[in-house]
VMD Tcl script that draws the C-alpha trace (Angstrom):
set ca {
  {-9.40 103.01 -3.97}
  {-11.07 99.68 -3.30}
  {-13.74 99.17 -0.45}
  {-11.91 97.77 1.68}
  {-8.91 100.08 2.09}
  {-11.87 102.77 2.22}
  {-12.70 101.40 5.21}
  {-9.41 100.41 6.44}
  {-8.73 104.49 6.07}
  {-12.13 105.13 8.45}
  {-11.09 102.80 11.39}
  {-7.89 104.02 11.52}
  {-8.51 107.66 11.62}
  {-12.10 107.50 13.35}
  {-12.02 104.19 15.41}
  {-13.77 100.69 14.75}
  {-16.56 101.90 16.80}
  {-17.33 105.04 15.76}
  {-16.08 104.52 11.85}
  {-19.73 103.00 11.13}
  {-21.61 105.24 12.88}
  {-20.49 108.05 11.28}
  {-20.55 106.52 7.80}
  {-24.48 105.78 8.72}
  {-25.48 108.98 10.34}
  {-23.25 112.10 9.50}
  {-25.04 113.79 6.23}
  {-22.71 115.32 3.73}
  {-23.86 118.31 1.67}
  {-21.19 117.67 -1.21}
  {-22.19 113.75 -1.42}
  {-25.87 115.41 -1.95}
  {-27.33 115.31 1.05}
  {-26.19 111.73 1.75}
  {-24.70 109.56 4.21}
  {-21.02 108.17 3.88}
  {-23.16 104.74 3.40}
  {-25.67 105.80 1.05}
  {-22.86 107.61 -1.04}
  {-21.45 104.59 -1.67}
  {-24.72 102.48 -1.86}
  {-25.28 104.73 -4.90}
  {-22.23 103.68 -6.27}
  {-20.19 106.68 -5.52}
  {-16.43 106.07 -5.63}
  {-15.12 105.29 -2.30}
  {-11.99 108.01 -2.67}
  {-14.79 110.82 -3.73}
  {-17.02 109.96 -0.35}
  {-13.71 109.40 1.75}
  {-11.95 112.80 0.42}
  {-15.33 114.63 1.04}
  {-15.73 113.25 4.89}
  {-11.97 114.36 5.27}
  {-12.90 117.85 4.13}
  {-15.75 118.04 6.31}
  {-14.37 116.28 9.50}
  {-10.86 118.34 9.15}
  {-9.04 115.38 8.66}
  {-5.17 116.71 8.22}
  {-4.23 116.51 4.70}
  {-1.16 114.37 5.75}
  {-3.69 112.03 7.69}
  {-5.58 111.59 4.48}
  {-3.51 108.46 2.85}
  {-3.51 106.69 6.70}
  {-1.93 106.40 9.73}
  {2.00 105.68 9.22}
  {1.90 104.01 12.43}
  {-1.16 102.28 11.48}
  {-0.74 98.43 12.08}
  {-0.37 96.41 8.55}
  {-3.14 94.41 7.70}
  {-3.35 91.31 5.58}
}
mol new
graphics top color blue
foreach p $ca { graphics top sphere $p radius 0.5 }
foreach p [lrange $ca 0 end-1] q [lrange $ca 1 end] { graphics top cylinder $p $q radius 0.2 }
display resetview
């Protein structure tokens, strides 16, 4: 999973305003103790910190890949 498609997958299923503010804020025990941001700062793949903020958010396992109605972006 690239970066961008990462966070194509967090403003979809969280919103473009709220997407970064829980990658900054919400602390994940499985990530270490880390943020979303600092997961991936660390170098952290971005499908390990995404699948572990599903998990802990409840994020519908059929929600997981995206939205199907989600817009297509180029």
């Amino acid at each position: 999973m690239r970066i961008s498609h990462f966070w194509t997958l967090m403003h979809d299923e969280f919103g473009e305003t709220y997407a970064p503010t829980l990658a900054r804020d919400h602390v994940l025990g499985v990530l270490g103790g880390r943020s979303v941001m600092q997961a991936l700062d660390d170098g952290m793949h971005p499908r390990l910190v995404w699948l572990a903020l599903c998990d802990d958010m409840d994020v519908p396992h059929e929600r997981r890949l995206g939205r199907e109605d989600a817009p297509e972006r180029a």
